[in-house]
Structure formats: structure tokens, C-alpha cells
C-alpha positions as CSV (number, residue, x, y, z in Angstrom):
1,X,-90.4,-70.9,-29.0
2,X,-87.2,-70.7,-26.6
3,X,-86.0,-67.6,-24.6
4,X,-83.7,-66.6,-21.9
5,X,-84.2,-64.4,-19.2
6,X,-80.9,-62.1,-18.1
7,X,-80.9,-64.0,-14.7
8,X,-79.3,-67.1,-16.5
9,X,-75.5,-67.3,-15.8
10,X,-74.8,-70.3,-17.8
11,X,-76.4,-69.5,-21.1
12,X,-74.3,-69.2,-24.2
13,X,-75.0,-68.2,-27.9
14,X,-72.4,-70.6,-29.5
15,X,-74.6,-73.7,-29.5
16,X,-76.6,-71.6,-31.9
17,X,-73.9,-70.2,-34.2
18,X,-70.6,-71.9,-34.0
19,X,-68.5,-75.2,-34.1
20,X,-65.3,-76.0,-33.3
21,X,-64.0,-78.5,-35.3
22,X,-60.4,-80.4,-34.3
23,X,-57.6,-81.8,-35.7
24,X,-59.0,-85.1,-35.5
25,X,-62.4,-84.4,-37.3
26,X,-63.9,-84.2,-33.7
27,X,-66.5,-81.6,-33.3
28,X,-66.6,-79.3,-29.9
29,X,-68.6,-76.0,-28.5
30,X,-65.7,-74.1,-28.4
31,X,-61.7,-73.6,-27.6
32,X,-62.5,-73.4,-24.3
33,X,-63.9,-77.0,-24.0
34,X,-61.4,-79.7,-23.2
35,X,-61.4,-83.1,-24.4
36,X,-64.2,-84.1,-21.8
37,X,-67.1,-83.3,-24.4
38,X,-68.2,-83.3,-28.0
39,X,-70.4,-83.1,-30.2
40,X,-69.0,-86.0,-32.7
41,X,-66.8,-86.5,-35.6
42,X,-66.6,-85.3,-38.8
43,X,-65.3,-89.0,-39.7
44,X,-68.5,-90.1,-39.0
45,X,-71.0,-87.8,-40.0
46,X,-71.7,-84.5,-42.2
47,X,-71.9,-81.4,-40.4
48,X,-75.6,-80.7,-40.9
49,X,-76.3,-84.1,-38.6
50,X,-73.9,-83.0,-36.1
51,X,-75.5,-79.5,-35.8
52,X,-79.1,-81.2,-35.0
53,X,-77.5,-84.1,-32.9
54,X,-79.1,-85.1,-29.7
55,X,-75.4,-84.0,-28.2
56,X,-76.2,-80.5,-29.1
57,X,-79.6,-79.9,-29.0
58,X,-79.4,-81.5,-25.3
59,X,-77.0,-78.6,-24.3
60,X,-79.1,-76.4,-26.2
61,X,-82.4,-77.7,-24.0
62,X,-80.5,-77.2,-20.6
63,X,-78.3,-73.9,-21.0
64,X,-82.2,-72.3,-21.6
65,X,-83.2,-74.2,-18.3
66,X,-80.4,-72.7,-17.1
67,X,-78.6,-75.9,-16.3
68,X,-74.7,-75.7,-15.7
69,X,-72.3,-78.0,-18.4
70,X,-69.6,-79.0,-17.0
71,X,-67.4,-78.5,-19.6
72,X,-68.1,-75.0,-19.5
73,X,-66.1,-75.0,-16.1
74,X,-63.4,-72.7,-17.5
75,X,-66.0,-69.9,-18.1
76,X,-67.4,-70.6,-14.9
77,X,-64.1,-70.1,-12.8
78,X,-63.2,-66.8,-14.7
79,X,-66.3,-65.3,-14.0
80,X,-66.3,-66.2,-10.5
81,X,-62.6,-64.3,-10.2
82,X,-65.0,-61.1,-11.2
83,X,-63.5,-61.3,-15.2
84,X,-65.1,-61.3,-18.1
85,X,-65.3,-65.2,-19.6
86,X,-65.5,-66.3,-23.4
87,X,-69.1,-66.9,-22.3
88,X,-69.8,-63.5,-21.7
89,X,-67.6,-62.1,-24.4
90,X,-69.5,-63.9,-27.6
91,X,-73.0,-63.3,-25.7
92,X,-72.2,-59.9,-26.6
93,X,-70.9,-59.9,-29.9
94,X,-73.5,-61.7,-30.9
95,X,-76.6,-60.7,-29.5
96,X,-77.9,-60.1,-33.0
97,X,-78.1,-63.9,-33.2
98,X,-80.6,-64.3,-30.4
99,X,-83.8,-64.8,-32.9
100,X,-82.3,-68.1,-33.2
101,X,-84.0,-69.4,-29.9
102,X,-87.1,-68.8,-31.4
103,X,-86.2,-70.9,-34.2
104,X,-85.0,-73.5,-31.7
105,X,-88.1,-76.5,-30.3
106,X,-88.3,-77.6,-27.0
107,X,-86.3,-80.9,-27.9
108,X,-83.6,-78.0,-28.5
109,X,-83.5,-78.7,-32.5
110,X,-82.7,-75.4,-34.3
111,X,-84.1,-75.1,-37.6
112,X,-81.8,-72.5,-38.8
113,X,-78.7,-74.0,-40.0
114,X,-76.3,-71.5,-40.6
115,X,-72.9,-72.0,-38.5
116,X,-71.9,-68.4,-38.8
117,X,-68.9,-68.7,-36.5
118,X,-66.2,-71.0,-37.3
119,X,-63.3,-72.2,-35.1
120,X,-61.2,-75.0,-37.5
121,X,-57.9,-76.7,-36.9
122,X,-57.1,-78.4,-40.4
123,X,-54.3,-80.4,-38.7
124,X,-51.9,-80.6,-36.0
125,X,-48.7,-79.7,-38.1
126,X,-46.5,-77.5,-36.4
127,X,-42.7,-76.6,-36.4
128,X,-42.9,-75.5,-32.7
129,X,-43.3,-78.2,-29.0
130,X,-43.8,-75.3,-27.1
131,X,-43.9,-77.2,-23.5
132,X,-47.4,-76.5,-22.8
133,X,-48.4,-78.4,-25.6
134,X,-48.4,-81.9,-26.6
135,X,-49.0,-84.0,-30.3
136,X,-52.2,-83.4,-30.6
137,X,-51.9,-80.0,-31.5
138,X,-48.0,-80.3,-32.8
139,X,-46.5,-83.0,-34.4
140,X,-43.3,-81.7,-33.9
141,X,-43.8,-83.3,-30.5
142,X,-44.4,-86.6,-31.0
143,X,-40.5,-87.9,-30.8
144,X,-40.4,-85.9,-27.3
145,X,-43.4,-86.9,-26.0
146,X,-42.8,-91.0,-26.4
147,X,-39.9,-89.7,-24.5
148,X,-41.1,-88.0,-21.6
149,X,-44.0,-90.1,-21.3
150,X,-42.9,-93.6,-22.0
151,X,-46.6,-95.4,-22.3
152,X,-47.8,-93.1,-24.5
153,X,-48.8,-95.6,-27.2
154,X,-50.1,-93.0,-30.2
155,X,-48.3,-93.9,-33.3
156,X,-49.8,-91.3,-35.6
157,X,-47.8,-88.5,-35.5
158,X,-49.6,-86.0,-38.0
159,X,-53.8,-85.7,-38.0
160,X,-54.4,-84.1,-41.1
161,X,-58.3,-82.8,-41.2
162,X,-58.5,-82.7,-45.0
163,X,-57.1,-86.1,-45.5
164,X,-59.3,-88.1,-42.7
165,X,-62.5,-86.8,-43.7
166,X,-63.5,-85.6,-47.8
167,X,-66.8,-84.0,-46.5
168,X,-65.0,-81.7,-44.4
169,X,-64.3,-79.0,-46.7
170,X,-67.3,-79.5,-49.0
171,X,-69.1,-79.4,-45.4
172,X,-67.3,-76.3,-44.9
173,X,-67.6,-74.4,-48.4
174,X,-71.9,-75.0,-47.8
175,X,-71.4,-72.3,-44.6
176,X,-69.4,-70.0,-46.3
177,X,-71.9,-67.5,-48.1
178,X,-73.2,-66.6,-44.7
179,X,-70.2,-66.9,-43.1
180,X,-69.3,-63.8,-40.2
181,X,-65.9,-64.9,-38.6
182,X,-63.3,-67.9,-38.9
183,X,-61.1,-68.6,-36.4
184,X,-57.7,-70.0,-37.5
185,X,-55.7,-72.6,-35.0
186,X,-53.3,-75.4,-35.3
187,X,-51.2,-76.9,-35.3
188,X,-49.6,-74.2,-37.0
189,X,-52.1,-72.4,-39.7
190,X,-50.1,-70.1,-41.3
191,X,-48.4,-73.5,-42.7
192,X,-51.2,-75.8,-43.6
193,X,-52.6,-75.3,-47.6
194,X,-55.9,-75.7,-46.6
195,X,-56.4,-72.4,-44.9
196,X,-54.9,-70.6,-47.6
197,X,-57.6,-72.3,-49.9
198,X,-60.3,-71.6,-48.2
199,X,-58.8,-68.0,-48.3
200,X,-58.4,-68.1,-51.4
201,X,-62.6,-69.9,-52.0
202,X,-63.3,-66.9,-49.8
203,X,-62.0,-64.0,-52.2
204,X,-63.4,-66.5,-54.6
205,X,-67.2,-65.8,-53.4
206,X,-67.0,-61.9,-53.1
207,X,-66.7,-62.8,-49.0
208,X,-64.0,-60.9,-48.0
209,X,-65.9,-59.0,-45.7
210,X,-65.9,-62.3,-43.3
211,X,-63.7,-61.9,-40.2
212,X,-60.8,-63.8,-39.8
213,X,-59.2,-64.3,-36.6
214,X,-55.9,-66.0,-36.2
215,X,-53.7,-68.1,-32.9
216,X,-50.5,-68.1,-34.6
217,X,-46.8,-69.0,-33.6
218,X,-45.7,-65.7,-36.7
219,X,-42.9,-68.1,-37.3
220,X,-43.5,-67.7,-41.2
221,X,-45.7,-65.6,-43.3
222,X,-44.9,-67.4,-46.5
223,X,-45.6,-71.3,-47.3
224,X,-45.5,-72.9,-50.5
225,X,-46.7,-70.7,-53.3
226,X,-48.5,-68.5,-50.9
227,X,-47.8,-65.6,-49.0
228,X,-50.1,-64.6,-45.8
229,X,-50.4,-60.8,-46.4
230,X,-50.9,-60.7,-49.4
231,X,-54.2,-62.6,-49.0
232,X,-55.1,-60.6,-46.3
233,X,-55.1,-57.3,-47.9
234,X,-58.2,-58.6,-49.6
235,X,-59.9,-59.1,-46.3
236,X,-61.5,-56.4,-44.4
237,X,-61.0,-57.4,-40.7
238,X,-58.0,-59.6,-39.9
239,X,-57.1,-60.1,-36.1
240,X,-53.7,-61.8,-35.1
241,X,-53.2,-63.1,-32.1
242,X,-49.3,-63.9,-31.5
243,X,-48.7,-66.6,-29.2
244,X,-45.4,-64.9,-27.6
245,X,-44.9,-65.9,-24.3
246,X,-41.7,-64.2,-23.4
247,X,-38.8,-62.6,-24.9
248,X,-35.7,-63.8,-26.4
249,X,-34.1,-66.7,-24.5
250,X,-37.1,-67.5,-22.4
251,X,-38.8,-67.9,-25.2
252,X,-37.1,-69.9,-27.2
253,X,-37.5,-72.1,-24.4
254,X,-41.0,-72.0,-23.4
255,X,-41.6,-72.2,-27.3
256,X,-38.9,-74.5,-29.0
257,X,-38.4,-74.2,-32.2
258,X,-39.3,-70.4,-31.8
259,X,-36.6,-67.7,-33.4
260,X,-37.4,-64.5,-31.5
261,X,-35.3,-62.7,-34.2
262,X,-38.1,-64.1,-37.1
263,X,-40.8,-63.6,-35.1
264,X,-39.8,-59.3,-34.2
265,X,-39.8,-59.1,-38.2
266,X,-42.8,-60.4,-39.1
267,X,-44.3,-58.6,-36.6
268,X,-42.5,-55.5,-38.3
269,X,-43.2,-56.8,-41.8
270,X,-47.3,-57.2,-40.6
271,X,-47.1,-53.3,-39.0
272,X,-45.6,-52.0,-42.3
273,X,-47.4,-53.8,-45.4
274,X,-50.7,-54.7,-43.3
275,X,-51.2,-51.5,-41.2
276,X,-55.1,-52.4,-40.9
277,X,-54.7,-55.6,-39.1
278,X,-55.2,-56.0,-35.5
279,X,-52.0,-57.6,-33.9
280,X,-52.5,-59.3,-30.1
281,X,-49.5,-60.4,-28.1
282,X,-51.4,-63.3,-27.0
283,X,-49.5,-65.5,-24.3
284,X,-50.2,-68.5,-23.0
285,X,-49.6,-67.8,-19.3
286,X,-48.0,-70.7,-17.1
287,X,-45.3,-71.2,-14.7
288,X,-43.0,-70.9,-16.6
289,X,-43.5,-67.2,-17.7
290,X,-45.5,-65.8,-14.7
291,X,-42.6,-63.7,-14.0
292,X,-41.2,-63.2,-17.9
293,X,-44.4,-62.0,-18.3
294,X,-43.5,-58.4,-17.4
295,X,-40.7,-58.4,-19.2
296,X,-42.8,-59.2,-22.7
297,X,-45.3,-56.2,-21.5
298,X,-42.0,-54.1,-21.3
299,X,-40.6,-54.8,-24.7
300,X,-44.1,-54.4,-26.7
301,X,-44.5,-51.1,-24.7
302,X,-40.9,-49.4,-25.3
303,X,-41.4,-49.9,-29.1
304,X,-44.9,-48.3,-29.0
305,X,-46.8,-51.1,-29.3
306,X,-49.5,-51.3,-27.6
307,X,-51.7,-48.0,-29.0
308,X,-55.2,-50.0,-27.1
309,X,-56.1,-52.7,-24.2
310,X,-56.8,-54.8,-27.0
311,X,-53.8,-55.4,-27.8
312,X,-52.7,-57.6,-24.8
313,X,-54.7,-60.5,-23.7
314,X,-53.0,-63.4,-21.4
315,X,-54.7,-67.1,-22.0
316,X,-54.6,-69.0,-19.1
317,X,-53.2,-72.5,-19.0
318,X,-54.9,-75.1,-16.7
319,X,-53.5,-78.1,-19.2
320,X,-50.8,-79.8,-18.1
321,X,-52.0,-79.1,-14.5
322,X,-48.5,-79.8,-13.4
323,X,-47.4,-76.4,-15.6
324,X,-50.2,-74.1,-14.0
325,X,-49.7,-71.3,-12.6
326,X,-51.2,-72.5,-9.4
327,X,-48.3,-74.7,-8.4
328,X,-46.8,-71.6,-6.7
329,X,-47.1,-71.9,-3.0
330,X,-48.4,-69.0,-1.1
331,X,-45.4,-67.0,-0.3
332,X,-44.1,-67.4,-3.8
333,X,-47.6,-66.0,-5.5
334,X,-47.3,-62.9,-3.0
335,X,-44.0,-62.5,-3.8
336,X,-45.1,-62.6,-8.0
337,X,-47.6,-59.8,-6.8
338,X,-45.3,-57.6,-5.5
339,X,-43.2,-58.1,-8.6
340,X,-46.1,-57.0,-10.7
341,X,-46.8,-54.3,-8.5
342,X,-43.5,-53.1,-8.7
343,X,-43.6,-52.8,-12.4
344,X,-46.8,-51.3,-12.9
345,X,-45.4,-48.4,-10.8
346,X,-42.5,-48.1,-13.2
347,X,-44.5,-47.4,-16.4
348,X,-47.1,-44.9,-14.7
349,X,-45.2,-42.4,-16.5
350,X,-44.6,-43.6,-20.1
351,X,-47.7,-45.7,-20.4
352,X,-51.3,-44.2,-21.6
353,X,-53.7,-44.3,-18.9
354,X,-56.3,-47.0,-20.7
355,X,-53.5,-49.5,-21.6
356,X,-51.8,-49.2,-18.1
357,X,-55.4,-50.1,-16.6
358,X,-55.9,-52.5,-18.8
359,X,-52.0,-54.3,-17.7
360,X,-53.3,-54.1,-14.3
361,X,-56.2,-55.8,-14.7
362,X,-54.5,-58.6,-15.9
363,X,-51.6,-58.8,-14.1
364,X,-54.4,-58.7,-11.2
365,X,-56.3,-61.8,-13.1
366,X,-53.4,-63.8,-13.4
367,X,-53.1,-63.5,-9.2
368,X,-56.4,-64.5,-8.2
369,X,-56.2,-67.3,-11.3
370,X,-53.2,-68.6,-9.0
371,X,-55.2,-68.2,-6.0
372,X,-58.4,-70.2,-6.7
373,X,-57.1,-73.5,-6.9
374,X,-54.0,-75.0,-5.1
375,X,-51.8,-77.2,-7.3
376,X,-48.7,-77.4,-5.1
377,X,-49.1,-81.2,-4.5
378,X,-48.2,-81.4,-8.4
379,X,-44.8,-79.5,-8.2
380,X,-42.7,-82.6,-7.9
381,X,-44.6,-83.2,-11.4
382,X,-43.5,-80.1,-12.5
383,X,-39.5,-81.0,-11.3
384,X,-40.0,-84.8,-13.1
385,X,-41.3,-83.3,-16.2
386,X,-38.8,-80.3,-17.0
387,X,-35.8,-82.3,-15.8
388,X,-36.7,-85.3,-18.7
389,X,-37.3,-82.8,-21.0
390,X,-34.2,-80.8,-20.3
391,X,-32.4,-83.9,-20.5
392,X,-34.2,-84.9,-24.5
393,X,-33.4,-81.4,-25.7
394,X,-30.2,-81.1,-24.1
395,X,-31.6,-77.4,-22.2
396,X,-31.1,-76.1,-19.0
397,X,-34.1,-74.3,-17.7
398,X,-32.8,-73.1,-14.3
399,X,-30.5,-71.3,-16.3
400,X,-32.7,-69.3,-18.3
401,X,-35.6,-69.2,-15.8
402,X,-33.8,-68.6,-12.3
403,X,-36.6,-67.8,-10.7
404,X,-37.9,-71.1,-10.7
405,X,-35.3,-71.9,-8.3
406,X,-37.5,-72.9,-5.1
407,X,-40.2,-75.1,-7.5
408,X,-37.4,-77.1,-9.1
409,X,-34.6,-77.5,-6.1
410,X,-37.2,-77.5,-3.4
């Protein structure tokens, strides 16, 4: 029998509930994990071999010794700024799911083999290159990418999950009677059939009551003979997190192939026909938007938004490195600061107490992110890679984003 006693900091419940499974059939702990670690590949073997693998019952054996991962790293730094990490997060959410380490041996095999958490990326298809991504997660980047980074030898533009790997979604349909949550990524996966038939094989089994939990781009809400609300009116709990990371013409930028026109009605369409839903504005925060950042807050809020905290959440970036928000030097992070400071003063007055906190906190996170870690030998990087890609999509970022001024004409 396995425990674990509230003085270990790097325990986590996920080895014991939930998979991530990528666009390439690889299997990982979480989102969080970057491509340093994983548990294997779907291509290779069935999900019930990869749950019991000697990859994961090893991390299984030394997160109860209390032994640090180093892919876990990303947890690690947010809880050292004094946040609250992923980590921490699902320890709570599921703390119900703690009998499982007494169903767990000491070689860290776990005879209970219910995934009840699932994180799955069907493919990498996506009609956005938002320029903190790369092909791997949009293939809409691929032409780009050869072009920005000229030795990148990966022919394959599109990794379809379903089409690599038949077990996969039989694999998939044996978890889903005790299925809690599903967590929808891309690629795009508001445009890939496959999550709208295992929607669909959900409704199917009476399981409507699972949660589902969405990253989306809200470009479409219809694809092929399917359309996304109405699907989700069957379900009782549907989160969806909208990755906006600016407004209008930074936006369409930061995110190209984004419409912000499209994207404000969907969001309207989702408020009116799907009241119950829980919409995030979910951006991915870089240098590129660490000051547009404030203006996002500012639009959400003036249409009356944001009703709870919950309803703003900024991911960090730390890949591309050269994109962090930690290529700032010193004096331009103070000055970002004071520019945050100076807004949260100006919404004292229209913005309810809890939600203004809440802004603060992580308008403060996003400082002492750019603090812990100093990036600025990579700002040439930075220049090199935004002038190519200005020059593939024929853009002008200086113009859009002046206050990257200093980092690109240093």
C-alpha cells in the first residue's frame, strides 16, 4: 500500500487518473509537460500497456518518495513565484481519487485502470500559425516554418491521431463509461470529426454528465454536418477556454488567420444559445502581448464580461524561449509594471471587487514570471525571428505593436 504525507511538494494525482495523448500518438503526464518526457506511443502500444509501463509506474514510485521530475519544472517554477500550479490545482479537484495509492504496489503498478481524466489532441489541423506555435500543433504552419527555419527537414505536414493509430479510439471508447472530464486541444478541435464523434459516442452512452473542457481558437462553431452548441446543450458542464490574446489588430497578428470580427460573435452566439457554459478568455501570454494584455482585460470588462475570477486566466509561454516574456530587460519590465499598475487604478471604480483582485493577481504573476529568469541574451533571436516572418507574411509588427520598439531596433 502507497501514501503520501502533506509534506511532499512534488506529488501529483495525474499519474493515477489521466493521460495526455498527442497529435502524434505520443503519450504524456500532462499539458504542462514538454517534449522532454513520455510515456510512449499509441503507434506502438494499447493504452492499457502504456498505463502499467515501467515509464509510469517509475514516476509513480518517485513522486511517493517525493522525488522531483524534471519535466514537472513548469509546476515547480509557478509555485516558487507563490501561485498556484496545475500541480496543485488537480491535487485538489481530485482528491476523491486518492484510494488509488492504495491500489498502487511498491514497483508503482496501479491495479485500477480507469483513466478518468482525459487530455486528447486528435490532430494537429488548424486554420490559425499563431507565432507562438509551430507545425506540430498547426499545420497551417508548415509552409512558414520551412521558411523561417530553413533546416527544418519534417515533411509531414498534418498528424492525424485517428489515421496513425486504429486502437486509439477503440482504446478510447473502453474509458468512456467511467469517464469524469475530457479535455479538448489541437490543432484546432472544434474542426476535427473525431471529437464531434466521440461527442456524439458520449450522448450515445447516457454520459453526458462527463465534463468537457475546451482550448479553442472560437474561429468556427460549425464543421461539416455538425454544429458545436448544439451538442453541447446535451452536456451538463462545458468550459471554453478562448485562446484570445489581444484585440483586433494585434491579434490578428499574434494569431494569423484569426478574424476578431468572427471570433466577438461566436462568443455572442455561445452567451445567447449556451447561457450554461463557462467561457475563459484564455491568453497565451508572451512578448508580444504583455502590454495588449490590458487592453483585452479592458474590452471583456466594458461589455460585462467577466461576472467571476474564473473567467480570466493568462497561460504562460516559456516555448519559443526567444518569445518569452522574459526577454524584457529590467527597465522595460518595471516600466510593464507601472503600466499595469496604472490600469488597475483606472477600473477600481467599474470593476467588482473579486474580479479586480483576481486581474491583479495576475497582472502581478505575469511580473515575477518575467523576473525569475533572464532571457535578454535571446532578444536578437526575437529581432531575427519576427523580421523573417514579417517578411513571409508580408506584416509589419512594429507597426501594430509599437511598443516593441527598444526589443526590435535596439
Amino acid at each position: 500500500m502507497c501514501t503520501v504525507t502533506q509534506d511532499n511538494k512534488v506529488f501529483c494525482i495525474l499519474p493515477w487518473i489521466h493521460t495526455q495523448i498527442r497529435q502524434n500518438g505520443d503519450v504524456y503526464p500532462c499539458c504542462r509537460v514538454k517534449h522532454r518526457f513520455s510515456y510512449g506511443s499509441t503507434l506502438n502500444n494499447t493504452m492499457d500497456q502504456i498505463w502499467n509501463s515501467e515509464e509510469i509506474k517509475k514516476v509513480r514510485v518517485d513522486m511517493l518518495a517525493g522525488t522531483p521530475q524534471s519535466f514537472c519544472d513548469d509546476c515547480y517554477t509557478i509555485e516558487k513565484l507563490g501561485s498556484q500550479s496545475y500541480r496543485q490545482m488537480v491535487n485538489a479537484d481530485f482528491k476523491d481519487e486518492f484510494y488509488r495509492l492504495e491500489q498502487t504496489d511498491q514497483t508503482g503498478h496501479l491495479s485500477n485502470e480507469s483513466i478518468i481524466y482525459l487530455d486528447i489532441r486528435f490532430s494537429n489541423v488548424c486554420n490559425f500559425k499563431c507565432r507562438s506555435c509551430n507545425p506540430d500543433s498547426s499545420n497551417s504552419w508548415h509552409d512558414d516554418y520551412k521558411k523561417v527555419h530553413p533546416d527544418y527537414q519534417n515533411d509531414k505536414r498534418t498528424h492525424k491521431l485517428a489515421l496513425d493509430s486504429k486502437t486509439v479510439i477503440s482504446d478510447i471508447e473502453k474509458y468512456l463509461p467511467k469517464i469524469k472530464k475530457i479535455y479538448f486541444a489541437g490543432g484546432e478541435p472544434l474542426l476535427d470529426e473525431n471529437h464531434y464523434l466521440l461527442l456524439e459516442k458520449l450522448i450515445e452512452l447516457k454520459r453526458t454528465d462527463v465534463e468537457l473542457n475546451y482550448n479553442t481558437n472560437l474561429s468556427h462553431l460549425n464543421f461539416k454536418k455538425w454544429n458545436a452548441i448544439a451538442l453541447w446543450k446535451q452536456f451538463s458542464f462545458v468550459k471554453i477556454s478562448a485562446s484570445i490574446d489581444s484585440i483586433g489588430p494585434s491579434l490578428e497578428l499574434i494569431r494569423k488567420g484569426a478574424v476578431w470580427d468572427d471570433i466577438k460573435n461566436n462568443l455572442h452566439v455561445i452567451k445567447s444559445f449556451l447561457p450554461t457554459a463557462r467561457l475563459q478568455i484564455y491568453p497565451t501570454l508572451s512578448v508580444m502581448n504583455c502590454y495588449k494584455i490590458t487592453e483585452l482585460i479592458d474590452y471583456f470588462l466594458k461589455k460585462d464580461f467577466f461576472k467571476i475570477p474564473q473567467q480570466f486566466e493568462v497561460n504562460m509561454l516559456n516555448d519559443p524561449d526567444y518569445i518569452n516574456v522574459s526577454v524584457l530587460n529590467r527597465t522595460e519590465i518595471d516600466k510593464l509594471e507601472n503600466h499595469y499598475k496604472m490600469y488597475l487604478q483606472s477600473i477600481t471604480s467599474i470593476c467588482d471587487p473579486l474580479v479586480l483582485s483576481h486581474f491583479s493577481e495576475e497582472l502581478e504573476r505575469i511580473i515575477k514570471f518575467a523576473r525569475h529568469q533572464d532571457y535578454t541574451h535571446l532578444r536578437n533571436k526575437f529581432r531575427v525571428y519576427t523580421f523573417i516572418l514579417d517578411g513571409v507574411r508580408k506584416e509589419k509588427t512594429i507597426d501594430v505593436l509599437p511598443e516593441l520598439f527598444n526589443l526590435l531596433y535596439e
